[in-house]
VEXDREN-2710 file (C-alpha; in Angstrom, 1 decimal):
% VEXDREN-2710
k/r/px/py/pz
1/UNK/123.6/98.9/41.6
2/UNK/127.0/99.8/42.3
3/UNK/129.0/96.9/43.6
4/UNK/132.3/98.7/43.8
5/UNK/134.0/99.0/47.1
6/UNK/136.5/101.8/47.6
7/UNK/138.4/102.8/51.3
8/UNK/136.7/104.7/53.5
9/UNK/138.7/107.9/54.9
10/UNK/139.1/106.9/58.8
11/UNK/136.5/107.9/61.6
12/UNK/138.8/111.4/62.3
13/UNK/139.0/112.1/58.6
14/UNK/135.0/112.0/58.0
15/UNK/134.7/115.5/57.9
16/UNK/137.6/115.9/54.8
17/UNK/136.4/114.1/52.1
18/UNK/133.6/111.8/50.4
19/UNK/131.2/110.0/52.2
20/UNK/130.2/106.6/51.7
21/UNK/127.2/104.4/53.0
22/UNK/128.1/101.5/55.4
23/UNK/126.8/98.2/53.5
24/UNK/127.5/94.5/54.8
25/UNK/130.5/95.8/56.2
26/UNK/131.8/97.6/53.2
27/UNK/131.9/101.3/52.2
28/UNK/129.9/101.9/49.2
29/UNK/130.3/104.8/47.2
30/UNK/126.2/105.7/46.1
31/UNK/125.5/106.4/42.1
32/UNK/122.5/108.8/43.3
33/UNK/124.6/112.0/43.1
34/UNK/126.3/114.3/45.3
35/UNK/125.3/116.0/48.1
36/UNK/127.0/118.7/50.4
37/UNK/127.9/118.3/54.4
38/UNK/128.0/121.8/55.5
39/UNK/129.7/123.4/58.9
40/UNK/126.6/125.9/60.1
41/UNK/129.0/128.1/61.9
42/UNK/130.9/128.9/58.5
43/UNK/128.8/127.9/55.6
44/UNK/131.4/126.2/54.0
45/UNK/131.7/122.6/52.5
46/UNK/132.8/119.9/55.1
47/UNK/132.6/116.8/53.0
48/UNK/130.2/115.5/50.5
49/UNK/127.8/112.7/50.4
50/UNK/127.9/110.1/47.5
51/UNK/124.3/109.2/48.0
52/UNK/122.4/105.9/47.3
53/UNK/119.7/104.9/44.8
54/UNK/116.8/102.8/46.1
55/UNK/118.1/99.4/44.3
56/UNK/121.6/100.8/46.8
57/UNK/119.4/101.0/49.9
58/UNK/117.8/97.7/48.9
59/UNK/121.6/96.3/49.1
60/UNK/121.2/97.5/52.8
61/UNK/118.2/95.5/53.7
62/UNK/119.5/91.8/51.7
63/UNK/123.1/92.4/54.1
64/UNK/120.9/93.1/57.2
65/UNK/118.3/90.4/56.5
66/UNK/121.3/87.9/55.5
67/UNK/122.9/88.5/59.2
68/UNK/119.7/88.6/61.2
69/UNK/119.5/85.4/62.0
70/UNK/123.0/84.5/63.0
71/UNK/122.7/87.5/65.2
72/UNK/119.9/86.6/66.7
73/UNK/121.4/83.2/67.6
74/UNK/124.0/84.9/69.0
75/UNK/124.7/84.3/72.6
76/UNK/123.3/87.2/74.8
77/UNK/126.8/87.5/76.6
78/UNK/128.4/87.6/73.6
79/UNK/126.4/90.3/71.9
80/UNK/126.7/92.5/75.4
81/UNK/130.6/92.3/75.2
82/UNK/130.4/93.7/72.0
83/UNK/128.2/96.5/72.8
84/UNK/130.7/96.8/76.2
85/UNK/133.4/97.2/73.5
86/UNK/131.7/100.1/71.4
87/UNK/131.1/102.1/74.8
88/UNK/134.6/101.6/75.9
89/UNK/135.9/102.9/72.3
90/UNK/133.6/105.6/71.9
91/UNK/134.2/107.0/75.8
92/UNK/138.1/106.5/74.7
93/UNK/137.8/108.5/71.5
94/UNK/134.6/111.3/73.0
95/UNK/136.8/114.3/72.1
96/UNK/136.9/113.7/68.5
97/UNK/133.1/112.6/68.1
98/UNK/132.7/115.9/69.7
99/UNK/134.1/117.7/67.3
100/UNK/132.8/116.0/64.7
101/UNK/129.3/116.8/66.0
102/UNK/129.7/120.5/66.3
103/UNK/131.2/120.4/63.2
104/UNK/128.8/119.3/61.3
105/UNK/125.4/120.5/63.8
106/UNK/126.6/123.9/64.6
107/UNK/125.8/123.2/68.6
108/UNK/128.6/124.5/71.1
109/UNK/131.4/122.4/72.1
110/UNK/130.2/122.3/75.8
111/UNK/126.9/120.5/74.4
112/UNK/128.4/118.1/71.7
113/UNK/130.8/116.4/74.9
114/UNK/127.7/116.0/76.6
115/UNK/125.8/114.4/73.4
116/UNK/129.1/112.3/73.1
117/UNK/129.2/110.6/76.4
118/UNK/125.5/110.4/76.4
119/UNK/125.7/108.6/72.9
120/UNK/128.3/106.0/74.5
121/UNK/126.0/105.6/77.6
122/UNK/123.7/103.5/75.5
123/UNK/125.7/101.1/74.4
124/UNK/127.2/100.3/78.1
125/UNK/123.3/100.0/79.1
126/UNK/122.4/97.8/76.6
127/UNK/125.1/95.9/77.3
128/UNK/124.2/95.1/80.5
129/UNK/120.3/94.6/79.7
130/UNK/121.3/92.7/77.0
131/UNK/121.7/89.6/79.3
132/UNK/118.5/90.7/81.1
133/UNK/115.9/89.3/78.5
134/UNK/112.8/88.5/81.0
135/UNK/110.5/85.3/80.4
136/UNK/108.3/84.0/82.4
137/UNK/106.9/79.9/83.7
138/UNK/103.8/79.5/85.1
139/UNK/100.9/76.8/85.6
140/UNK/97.3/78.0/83.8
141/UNK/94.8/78.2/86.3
142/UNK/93.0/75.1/85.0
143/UNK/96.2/72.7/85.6
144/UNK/95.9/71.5/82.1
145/UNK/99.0/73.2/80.6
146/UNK/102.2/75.1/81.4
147/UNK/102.3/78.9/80.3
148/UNK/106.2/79.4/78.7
149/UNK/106.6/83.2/78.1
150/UNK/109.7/84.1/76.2
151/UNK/111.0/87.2/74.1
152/UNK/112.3/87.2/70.8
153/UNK/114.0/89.8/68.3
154/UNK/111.1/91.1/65.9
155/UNK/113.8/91.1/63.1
156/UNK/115.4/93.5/60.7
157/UNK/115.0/96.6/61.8
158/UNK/115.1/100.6/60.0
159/UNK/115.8/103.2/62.1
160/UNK/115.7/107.1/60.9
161/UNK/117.0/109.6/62.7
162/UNK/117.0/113.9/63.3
163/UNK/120.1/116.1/62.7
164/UNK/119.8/117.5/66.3
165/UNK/121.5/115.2/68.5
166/UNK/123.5/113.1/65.3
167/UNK/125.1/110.2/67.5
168/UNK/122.8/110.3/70.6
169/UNK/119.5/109.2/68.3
170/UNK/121.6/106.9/66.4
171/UNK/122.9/104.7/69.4
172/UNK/120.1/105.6/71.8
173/UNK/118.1/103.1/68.7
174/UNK/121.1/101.0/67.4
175/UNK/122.0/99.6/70.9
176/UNK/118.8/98.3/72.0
177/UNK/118.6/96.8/68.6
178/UNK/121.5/95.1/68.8
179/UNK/121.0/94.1/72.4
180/UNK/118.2/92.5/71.3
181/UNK/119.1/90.4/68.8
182/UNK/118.3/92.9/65.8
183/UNK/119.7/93.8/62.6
184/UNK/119.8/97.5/61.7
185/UNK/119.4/99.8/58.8
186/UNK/120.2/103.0/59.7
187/UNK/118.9/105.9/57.8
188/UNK/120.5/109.4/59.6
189/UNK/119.9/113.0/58.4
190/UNK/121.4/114.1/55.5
191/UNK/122.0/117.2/57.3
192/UNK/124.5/115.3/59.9
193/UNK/125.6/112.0/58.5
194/UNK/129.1/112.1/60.1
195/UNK/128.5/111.0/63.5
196/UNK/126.1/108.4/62.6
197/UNK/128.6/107.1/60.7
198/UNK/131.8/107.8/63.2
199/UNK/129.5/105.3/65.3
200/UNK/129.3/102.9/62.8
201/UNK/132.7/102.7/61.8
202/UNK/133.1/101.9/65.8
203/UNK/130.6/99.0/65.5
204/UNK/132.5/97.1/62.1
205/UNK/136.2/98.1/64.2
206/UNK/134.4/96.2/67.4
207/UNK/134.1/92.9/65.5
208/UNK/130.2/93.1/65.0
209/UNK/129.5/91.3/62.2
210/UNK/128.8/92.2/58.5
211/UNK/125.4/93.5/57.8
212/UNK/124.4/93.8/61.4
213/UNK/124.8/97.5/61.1
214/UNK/124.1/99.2/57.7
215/UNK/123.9/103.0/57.4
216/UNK/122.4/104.1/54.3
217/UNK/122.3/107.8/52.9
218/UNK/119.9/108.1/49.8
219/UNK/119.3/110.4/47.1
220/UNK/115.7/110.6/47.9
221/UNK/115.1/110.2/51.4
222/UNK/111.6/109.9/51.8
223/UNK/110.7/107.4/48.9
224/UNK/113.5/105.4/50.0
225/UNK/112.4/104.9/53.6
226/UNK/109.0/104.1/52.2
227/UNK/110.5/101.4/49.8
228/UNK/112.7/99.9/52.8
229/UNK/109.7/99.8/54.9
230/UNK/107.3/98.1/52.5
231/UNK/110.3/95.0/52.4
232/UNK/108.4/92.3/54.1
233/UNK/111.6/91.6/55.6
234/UNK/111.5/94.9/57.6
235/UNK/110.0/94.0/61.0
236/UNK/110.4/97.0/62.9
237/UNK/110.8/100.7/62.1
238/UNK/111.8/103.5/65.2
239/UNK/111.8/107.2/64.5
240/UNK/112.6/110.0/65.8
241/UNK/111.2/113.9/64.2
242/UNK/108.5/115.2/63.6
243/UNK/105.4/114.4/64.4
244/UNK/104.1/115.2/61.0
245/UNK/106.4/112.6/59.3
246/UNK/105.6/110.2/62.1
247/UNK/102.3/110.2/61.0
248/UNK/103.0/109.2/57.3
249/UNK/105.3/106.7/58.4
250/UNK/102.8/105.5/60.5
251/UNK/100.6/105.1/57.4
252/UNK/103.3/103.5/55.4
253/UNK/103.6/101.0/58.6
254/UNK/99.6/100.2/58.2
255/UNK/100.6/98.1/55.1
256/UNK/102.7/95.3/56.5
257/UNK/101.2/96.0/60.1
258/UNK/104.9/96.9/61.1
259/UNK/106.0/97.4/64.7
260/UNK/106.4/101.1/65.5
261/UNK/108.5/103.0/67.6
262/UNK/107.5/106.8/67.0
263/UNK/109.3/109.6/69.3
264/UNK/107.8/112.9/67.8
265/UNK/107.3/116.3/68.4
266/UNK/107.0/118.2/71.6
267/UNK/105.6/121.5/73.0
268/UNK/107.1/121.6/76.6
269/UNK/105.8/123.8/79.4
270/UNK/108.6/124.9/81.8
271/UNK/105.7/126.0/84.9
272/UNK/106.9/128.3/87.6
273/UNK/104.2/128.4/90.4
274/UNK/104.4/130.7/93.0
275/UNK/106.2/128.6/96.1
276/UNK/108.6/127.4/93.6
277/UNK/112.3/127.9/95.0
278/UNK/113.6/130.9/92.2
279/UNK/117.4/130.1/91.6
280/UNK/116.3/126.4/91.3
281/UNK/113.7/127.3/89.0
282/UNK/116.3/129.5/87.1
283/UNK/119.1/127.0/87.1
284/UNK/116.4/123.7/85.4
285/UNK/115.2/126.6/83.2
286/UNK/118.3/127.6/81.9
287/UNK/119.4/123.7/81.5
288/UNK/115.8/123.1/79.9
289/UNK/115.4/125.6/77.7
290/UNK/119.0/126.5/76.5
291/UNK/120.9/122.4/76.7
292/UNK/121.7/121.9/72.6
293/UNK/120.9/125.7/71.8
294/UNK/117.1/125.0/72.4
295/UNK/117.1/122.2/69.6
296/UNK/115.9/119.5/71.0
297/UNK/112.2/117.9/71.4
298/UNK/112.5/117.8/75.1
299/UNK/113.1/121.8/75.1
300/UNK/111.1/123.6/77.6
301/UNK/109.2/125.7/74.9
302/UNK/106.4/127.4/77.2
303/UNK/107.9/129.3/80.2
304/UNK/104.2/129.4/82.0
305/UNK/104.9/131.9/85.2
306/UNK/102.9/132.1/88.2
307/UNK/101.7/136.0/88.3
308/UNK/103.0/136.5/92.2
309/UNK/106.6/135.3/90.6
310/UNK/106.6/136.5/87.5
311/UNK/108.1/139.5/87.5
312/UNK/110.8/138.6/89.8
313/UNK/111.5/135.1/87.7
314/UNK/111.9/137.0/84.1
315/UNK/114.1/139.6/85.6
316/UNK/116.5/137.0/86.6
317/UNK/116.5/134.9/83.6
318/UNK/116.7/138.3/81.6
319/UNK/119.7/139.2/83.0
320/UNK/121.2/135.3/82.2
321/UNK/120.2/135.0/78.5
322/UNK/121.6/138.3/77.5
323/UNK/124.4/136.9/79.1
324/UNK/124.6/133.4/77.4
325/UNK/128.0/133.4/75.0
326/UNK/126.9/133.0/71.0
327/UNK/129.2/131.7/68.3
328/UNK/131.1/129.4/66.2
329/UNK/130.7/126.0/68.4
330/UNK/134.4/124.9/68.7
331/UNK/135.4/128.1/70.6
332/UNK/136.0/126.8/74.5
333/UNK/133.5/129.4/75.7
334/UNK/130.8/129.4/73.9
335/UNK/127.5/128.6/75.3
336/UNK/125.3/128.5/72.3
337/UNK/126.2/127.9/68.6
338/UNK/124.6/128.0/65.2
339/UNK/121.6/126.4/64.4
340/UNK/121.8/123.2/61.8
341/UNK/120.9/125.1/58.7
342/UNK/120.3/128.7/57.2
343/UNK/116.4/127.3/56.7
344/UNK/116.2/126.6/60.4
345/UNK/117.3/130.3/61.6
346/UNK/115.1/131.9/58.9
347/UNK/112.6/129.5/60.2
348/UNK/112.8/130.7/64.3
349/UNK/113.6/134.3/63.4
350/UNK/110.1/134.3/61.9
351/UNK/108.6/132.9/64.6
352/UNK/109.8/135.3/66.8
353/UNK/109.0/138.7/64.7
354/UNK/105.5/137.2/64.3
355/UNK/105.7/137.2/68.1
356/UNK/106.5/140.4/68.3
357/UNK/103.9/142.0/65.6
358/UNK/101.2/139.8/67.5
359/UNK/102.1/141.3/71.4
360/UNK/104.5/139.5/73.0
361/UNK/107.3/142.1/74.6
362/UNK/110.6/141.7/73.1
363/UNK/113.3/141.9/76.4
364/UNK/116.5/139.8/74.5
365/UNK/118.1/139.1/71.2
366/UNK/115.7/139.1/68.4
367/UNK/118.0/139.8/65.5
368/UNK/120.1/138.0/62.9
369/UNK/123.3/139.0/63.0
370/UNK/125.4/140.1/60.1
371/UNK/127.6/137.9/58.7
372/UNK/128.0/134.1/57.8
373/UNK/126.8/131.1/59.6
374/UNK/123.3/130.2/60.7
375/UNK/123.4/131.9/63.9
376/UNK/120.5/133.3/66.3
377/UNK/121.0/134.9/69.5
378/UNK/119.3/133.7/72.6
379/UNK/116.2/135.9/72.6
380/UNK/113.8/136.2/75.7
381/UNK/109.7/137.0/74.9
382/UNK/107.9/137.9/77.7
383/UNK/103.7/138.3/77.7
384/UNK/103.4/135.7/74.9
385/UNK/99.7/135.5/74.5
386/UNK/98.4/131.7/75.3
387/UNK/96.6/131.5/71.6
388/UNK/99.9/133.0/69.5
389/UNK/101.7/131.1/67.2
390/UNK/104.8/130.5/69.2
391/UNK/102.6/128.8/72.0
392/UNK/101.6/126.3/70.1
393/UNK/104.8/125.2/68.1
394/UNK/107.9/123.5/68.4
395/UNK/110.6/126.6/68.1
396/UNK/113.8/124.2/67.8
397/UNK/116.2/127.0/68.8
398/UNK/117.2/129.4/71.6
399/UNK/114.0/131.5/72.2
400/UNK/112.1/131.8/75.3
401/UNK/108.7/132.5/75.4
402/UNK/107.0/133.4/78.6
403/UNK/103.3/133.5/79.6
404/UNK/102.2/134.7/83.2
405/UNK/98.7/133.1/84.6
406/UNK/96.6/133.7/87.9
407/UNK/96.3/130.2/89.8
408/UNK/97.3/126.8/89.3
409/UNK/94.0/126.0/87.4
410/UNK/95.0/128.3/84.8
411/UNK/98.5/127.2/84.5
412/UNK/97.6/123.6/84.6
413/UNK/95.1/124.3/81.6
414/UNK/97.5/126.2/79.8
415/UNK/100.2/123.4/79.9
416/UNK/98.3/121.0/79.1
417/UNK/96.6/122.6/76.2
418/UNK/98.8/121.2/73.1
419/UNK/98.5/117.9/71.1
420/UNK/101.9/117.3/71.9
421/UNK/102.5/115.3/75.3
422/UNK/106.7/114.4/75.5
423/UNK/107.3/116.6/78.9
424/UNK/106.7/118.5/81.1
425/UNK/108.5/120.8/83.8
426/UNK/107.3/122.4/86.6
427/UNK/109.0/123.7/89.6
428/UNK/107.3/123.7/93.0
429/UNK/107.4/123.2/97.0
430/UNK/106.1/120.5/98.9
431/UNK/105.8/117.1/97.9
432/UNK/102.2/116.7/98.1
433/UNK/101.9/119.6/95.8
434/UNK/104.2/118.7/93.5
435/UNK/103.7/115.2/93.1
436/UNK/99.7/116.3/92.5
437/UNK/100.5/119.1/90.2
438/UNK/102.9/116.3/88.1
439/UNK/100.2/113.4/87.5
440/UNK/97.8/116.0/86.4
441/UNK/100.4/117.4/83.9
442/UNK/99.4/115.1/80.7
443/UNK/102.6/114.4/79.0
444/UNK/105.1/111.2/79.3
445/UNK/107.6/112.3/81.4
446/UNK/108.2/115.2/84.0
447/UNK/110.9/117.0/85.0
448/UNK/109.7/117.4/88.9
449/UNK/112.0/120.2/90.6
450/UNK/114.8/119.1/87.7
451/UNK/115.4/120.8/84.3
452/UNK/117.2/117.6/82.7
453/UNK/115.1/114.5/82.5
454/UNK/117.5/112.3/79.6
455/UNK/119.2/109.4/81.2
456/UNK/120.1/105.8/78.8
457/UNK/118.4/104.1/82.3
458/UNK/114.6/106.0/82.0
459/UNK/111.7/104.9/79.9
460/UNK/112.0/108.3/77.2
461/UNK/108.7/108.7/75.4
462/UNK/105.6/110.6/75.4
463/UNK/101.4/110.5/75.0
464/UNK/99.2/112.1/72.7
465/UNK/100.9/112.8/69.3
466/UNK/104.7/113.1/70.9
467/UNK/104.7/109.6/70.2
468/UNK/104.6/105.7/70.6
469/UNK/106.7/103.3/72.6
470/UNK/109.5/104.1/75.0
471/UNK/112.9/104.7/74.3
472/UNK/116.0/103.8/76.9
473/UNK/115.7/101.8/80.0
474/UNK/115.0/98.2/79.6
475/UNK/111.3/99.2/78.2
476/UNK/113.9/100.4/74.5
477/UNK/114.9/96.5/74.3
478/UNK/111.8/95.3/74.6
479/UNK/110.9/97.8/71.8
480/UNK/112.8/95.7/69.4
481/UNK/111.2/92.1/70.5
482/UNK/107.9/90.3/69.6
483/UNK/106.3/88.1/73.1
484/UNK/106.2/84.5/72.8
485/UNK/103.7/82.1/74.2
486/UNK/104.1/78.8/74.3
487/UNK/102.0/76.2/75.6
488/UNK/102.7/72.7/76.7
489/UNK/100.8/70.1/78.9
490/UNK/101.1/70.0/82.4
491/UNK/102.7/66.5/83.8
END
């Protein structure tokens, strides 16, 4: 492997030059070929990638195992200073990680500050659970021996995570790590390394030590996961995409029974029912559906309308998508920016002419437009069939489908009709009703009345195949440690 170690252009500079993998503190220029960054609004070249061969990415795992045990030694208070420290520098420095996200993601300006001060917000939680590690004393019933309950870091740990919120899936898995007494291997898209590694950089200028944090960025992305997660000195592995590489990795984890943190796809249903209060329904619809230009898991994805409000409910949201502001992401007032990737748009403009050939009633957008960039305009469906295509997948963009139904038996049904279970929304009157209608809705969380459900302080997870484990609150520490029992004899 390469052992050479060459300086790193700064944190602001990512975005203007080559980029290097973050090894046992070092930047390491990768001998697995080139690879291009490119800005989605433009098409053009933002930096390229000197990627890593496996034997590289095994480099990653020797630095992390090597400083997992002093870190786990670590003093709790000490390790939640640190973490204090990357929150206070990455709130101090939010404009340019904002920039840097759009830059590379495509998503508007408006939505990268809020990724940015949601990425920080980890780290300042973790900090403070950090020193919060429960255990637990307590006599066995039969008097012969004390139960000593404890919780201990599971070990190195690999984290992979999606191009659609860059910085927010990186911290919102490196934090708890950390907080618990982890070392990390990060693995980020190749599609959005920057901010990933702008968070990195952060973490080795904070005084964490070497190898604690290593991001890698591979030539072959999915063999080298695989190879990092057969090291038996990989303990843990959390991931966030799709559901259908969750469940290889899954697979892969079988082999060395590895613990799992999986938070996959989602197929949300944004339900309307017919006492629901209209602007507040519009308002958590527009947040839902249209936060991060629709690209993101927890996306309201099936608009399921109450027949009695229907009519009234799409007219209004009509008239706000057509006008939502589309364009390049670092223009001030812009609302909704390019998707990731050229592939991505091609991907939802399919879905949506599909959609049209198979029924559904095309009221907004609906068109590329000419020019460059991967851009989509927010496009409203209404009469989406139940059984179509775009009811039962993940669109990943700005495109609202909506399906009217008869009673709440229907609608209930009809949102709870997917293999994906991350969220739900539904907007309603009366607490009795609504608190019904949400534990009958089968999906991890719920958005009750509320169109924005992401907060570093809530469990974030889903059932069925959205997922395993929790993400966030103190439930995302506890992610990244193994329960201890001890027992001793009773004096």
């Amino acid at each position: 492997m390469s052992t050479t170690v060459v300086p790193a252009v700064t944190r602001r500079e990512l975005a203007s030059g080559q980029v290097l993998s973050l090894v046992a503190g070092q930047w390491l220029p990768g001998t697995g070929g080139a690879r291009p960054v490119l800005d989605p609004a433009t098409g053009e070249q933002l930096a390229e990638i000197a990627t890593l061969t496996d034997a590289e990415c095994d480099a990653a795992v020797d630095a992390a195992a090597l400083a997992q045990p002093a870190w786990a030694a670590r003093p709790a208070r000490e390790r939640a200073e640190l973490l204090r420290h990357v929150h206070e520098v990455l709130v101090a420095e939010q404009e340019d990680l904002a920039r840097l996200i759009t830059r590379e993601n495509g998503k508007s300006l408006h939505d990268a500050r809020g990724e940015a001060a949601y990425a920080a917000e980890f780290f300042r939680w973790f900090a403070e659970e950090a020193v919060r590690t429960p255990g637990d004393m307590r006599r066995s019933p039969s008097g012969r021996n004390w139960i000593l309950v404890s919780h201990e870091p599971v070990g190195v740990a690999l984290l992979v995570t999606p191009w659609n919120f860059p910085a927010a899936m990186a911290t919102r898995k490196i934090a708890p790590a950390l907080a618990a007494g982890c070392a990390v291997v990060l693995k980020p898209a190749m599609e959005t390394p920057l901010a990933a590694l702008y968070v990195a950089d952060v973490i080795r200028e904070v005084g964490i030590p070497d190898g604690v944090v290593n991001v890698v960025l591979p030539a072959a992305t999915g063999p080298s996961v695989s190879r990092m997660m057969a090291d038996p000195r990989v303990r843990a592995v959390s991931f966030t995409g799709s559901t259908e590489v969750g469940k290889i990795l899954l697979e892969q984890a079988a082999h060395t029974v590895m613990r799992s943190s999986m938070e996959l796809g989602g197929n949300a249903p944004f339900v309307v029912l017919d006492d629901a209060d209209l602007d507040a329904a519009v308002e958590g619809f527009m947040l839902a559906k249209f936060r991060n230009g629709g690209s993101a898991c927890t996306a309201a994805n099936r608009i399921l309308v109450q027949d009695a409000v229907a009519d009234d409910f799409v007219a209004r949201i009509r008239e706000r998508i057509a006008g939502l502001r589309h364009g390049p992401g670092l223009d001030e007032d812009v609302e909704i920016g390019a998707l990731v990737s050229t592939v991505e748009r091609d991907r939802v403009a399919a879905l949506v002419d599909r959609a049209v050939a198979g029924g559904a009633e095309l009221l907004v957008g609906g068109a590329v437009p000419d020019g460059p960039g991967c851009f989509y305009p927010p496009t409203l469906l209404d009469r989406v069939p139940a059984d179509s295509e775009l009811a039962a997948t993940e669109i990943f963009g700005p495109v609202a489908a909506v399906t009217r139904f008869a009673t709440l038996e229907e609608g209930l049904a009809l949102a709870n009709d997917s293999e994906a279970g991350l969220i739900s929304y539904v907007y309603t009157a009366g607490l009795e009703r609504a608190l019904a209608v949400s534990r009958r809705l089968e999906s991890g969380m719920v958005g009750l009345n509320c169109g924005l459900v992401s907060d570093p302080a809530a469990p974030f997870g889903g059932t069925k195949e959205s997922g395993l484990g929790r993400e966030g609150a103190h439930e995302g520490m506890l992610e990244f440690m193994e329960t201890k029992y001890v027992a001793t004899p009773y004096s």
